[in-house]
C-alpha positions as CSV (number, residue, x, y, z in Angstrom):
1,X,0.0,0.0,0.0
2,X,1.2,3.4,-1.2
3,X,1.7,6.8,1.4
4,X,-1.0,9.3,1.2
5,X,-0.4,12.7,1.0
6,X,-1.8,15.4,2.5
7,X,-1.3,19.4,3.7
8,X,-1.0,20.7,7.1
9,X,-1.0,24.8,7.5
10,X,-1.0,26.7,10.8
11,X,-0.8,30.1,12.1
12,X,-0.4,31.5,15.8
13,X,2.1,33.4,17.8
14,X,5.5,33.4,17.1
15,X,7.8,31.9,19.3
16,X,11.3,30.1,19.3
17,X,10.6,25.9,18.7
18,X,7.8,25.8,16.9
19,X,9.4,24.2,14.1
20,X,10.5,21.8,16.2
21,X,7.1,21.4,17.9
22,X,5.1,20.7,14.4
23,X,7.7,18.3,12.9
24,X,7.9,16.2,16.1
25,X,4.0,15.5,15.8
26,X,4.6,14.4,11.6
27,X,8.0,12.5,12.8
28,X,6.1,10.6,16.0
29,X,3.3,10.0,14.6
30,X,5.0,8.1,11.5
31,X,5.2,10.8,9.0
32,X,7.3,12.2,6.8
33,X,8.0,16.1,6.4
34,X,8.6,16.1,2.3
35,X,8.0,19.9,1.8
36,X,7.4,23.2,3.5
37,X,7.1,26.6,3.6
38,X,7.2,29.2,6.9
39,X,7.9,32.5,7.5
40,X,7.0,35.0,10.4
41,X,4.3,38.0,9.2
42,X,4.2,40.8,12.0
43,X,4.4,38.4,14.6
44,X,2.4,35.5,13.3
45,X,3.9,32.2,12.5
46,X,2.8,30.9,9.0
47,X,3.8,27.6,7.7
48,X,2.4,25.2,4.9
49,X,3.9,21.6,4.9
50,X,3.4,18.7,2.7
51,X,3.9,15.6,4.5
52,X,3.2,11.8,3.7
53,X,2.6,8.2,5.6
54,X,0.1,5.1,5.8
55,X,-3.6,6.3,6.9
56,X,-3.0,5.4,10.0
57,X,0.1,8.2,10.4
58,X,-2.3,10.5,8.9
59,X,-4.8,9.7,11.3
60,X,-2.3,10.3,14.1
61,X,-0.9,13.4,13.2
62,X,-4.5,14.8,13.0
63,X,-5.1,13.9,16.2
64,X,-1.9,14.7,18.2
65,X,-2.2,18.3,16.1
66,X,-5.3,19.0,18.3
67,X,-3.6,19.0,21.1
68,X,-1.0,21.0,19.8
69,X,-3.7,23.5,18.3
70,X,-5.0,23.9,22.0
71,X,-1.2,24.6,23.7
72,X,-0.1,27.0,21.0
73,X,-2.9,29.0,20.4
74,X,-2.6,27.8,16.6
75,X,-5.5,27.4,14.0
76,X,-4.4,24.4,12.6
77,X,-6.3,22.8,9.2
78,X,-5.9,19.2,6.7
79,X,-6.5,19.2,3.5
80,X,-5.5,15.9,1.8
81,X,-3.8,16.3,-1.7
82,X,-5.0,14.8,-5.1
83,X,-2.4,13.4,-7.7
84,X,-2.6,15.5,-10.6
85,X,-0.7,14.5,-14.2
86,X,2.7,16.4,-14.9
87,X,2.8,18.0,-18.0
88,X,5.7,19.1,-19.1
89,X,6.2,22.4,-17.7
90,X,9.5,24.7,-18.4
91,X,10.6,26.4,-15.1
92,X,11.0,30.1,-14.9
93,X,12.0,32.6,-12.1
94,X,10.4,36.3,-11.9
95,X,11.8,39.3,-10.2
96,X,10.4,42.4,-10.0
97,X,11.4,45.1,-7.8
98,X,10.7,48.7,-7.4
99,X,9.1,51.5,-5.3
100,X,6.2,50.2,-2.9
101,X,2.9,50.9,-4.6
102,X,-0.5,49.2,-3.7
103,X,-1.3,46.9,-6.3
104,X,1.7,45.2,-7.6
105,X,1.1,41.8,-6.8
106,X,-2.5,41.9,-8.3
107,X,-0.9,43.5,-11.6
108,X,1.7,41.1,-12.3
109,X,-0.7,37.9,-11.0
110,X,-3.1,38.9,-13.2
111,X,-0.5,39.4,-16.2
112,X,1.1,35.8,-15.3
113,X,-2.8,34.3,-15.1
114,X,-3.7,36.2,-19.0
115,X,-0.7,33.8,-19.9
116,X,-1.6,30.7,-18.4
117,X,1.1,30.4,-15.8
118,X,0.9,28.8,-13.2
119,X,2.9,30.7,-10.1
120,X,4.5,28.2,-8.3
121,X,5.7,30.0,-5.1
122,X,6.0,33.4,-4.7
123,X,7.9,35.9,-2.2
124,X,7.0,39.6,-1.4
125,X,8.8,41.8,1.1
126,X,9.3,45.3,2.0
127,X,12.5,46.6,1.9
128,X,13.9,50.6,3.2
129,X,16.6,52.0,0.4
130,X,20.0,52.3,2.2
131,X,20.1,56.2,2.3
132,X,17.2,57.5,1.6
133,X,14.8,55.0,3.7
134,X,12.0,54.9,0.9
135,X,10.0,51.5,0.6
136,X,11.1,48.9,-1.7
137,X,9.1,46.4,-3.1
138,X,10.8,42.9,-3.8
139,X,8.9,39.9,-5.4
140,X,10.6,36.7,-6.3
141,X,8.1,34.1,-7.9
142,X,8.7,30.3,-9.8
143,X,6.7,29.9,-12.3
144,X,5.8,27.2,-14.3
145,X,4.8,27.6,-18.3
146,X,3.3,24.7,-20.4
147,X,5.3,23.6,-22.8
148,X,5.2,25.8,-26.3
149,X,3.7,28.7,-24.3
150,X,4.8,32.4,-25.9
151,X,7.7,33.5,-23.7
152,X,8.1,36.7,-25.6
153,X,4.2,37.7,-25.3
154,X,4.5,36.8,-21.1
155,X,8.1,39.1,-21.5
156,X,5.7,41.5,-23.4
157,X,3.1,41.9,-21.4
158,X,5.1,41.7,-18.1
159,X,7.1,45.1,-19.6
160,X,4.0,46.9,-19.9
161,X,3.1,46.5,-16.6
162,X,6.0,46.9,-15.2
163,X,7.2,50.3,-17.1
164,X,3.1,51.4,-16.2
165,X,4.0,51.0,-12.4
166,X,7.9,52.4,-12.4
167,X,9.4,48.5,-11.9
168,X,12.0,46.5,-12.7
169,X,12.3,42.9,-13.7
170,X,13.8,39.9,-14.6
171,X,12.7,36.7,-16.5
172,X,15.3,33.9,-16.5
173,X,15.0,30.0,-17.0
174,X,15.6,27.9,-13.8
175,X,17.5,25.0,-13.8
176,X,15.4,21.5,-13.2
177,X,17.1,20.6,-10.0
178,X,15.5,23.2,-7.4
């Protein structure tokens, strides 16, 4: 019998060993941890994973994660996954980066979406200029294209938007090992 899959995201209060805390539970209860994603947002804890293990592992870390939920104060959800075809797919990483405006990430989503890209992670920060202290935004995103799609019209269309909002950018292929 195969593992299952299936997502586990949580957000509370920060605090140092929570990592430590969630992987335990996955790593107890007969799990494994194959991918993740966490990061700290004004004092908030976010993390995604993606772990596997027989039913009954899943069944355990469910339950030992409400207890978990009740100590740290986290709102803790499942969701298990569904196996989905690959098709081929060529790997691309996006950067834009410029002067904080509201409405950036909404602009170039909705270019990448036009194009039938499918945004595989994506980063956004906040950043003060050395000197001067303004606010600089930064947004780093992997994206995945079907195979044939038009490269120049997504490099097209992400330069208007861009040179509409006073931002920079960068298109490159990314190698297949991640």
């Amino acid at each position: 019998m195969s593992d299952k899959h299936m997502v586990l995201t949580a957000v509370g209060p920060d605090r140092p060993g929570l990592v430590k805390e969630v992987s335990a539970v996955i790593h107890t209860a007969g799990g494994n941890l194959e991918d993740s994603r966490m990061a700290v947002l004004a004092g908030e804890f976010a993390l995604i994973v993606l772990f596997s293990g027989s039913g009954e592992a899943l069944e355990r870390i469910q339950s030992m994660s409400r207890k978990l939920q009740q100590e740290l104060g986290f709102s803790i959800t499942f969701k298990p996954t569904r196996q989905r075809g690959e098709p081929e797919l060529q790997r691309y990483r996006l950067e834009v980066s410029g002067g904080d405006q509201p409405g950036i990430v909404h602009q170039i989503s909705e270019v990448l979406a036009g194009q039938r890209v499918n945004v595989y992670c994506l980063e956004s920060r906040l950043q003060h200029a050395a000197f001067s202290g303004t606010p600089l935004f930064l947004l780093q995103a992997e994206l995945e294209l079907p195979a044939g799609s038009n490269l120049r019209g997504l490099q097209d269309e992400l330069d208007r938007a861009c040179e509409a909002m006073h931002l920079d950018f960068s298109l490159s292929p990314q190698s297949e090992d991640r």
